[in-house]
N, C-alpha and C positions, 0 to 999 in steps of 0.2 A: 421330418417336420421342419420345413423352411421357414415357417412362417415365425417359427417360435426364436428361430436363429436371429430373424432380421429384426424381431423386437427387443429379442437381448442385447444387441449392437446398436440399436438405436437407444437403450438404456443406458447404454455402457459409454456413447458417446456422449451423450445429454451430460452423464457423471463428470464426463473432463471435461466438457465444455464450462459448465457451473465452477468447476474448481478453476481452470484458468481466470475466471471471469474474477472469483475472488482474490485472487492472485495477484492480477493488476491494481482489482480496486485498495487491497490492501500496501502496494507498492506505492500506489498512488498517494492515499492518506498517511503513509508514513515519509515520503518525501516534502509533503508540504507540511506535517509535523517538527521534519528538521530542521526545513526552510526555517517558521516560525519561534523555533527555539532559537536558530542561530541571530536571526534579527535582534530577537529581545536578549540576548546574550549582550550582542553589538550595542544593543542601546544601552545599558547599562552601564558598558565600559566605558562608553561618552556622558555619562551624568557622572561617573564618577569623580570629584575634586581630585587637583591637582596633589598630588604625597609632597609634604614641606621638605622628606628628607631627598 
């Protein structure tokens, strides 16, 4: 049965295909999550006043 072979492989790609895809997008939103922490990090540390000691 060939035909059943070529749809299991076309299933079995689709699978990695979707899980790469998550993969990046999840690489993606968590790089521009750091990004934005590290800014608001940064800006904080410039509001901070001057230490009198």
């Amino acid at each position: 049965m060939p035909g059943a072979d070529v749809s299991q492989a076309k299933e079995k790609a689709e699978g990695i295909r979707k899980s790469i895809e998550v993969t990046c997008f999840g690489t993606i939103v968590y790089g521009q999550t750091y990004r934005l922490t590290v800014s608001i990090l940064r800006l904080f540390r410039n509001m901070e006043p001057e230490k009198p000691w």
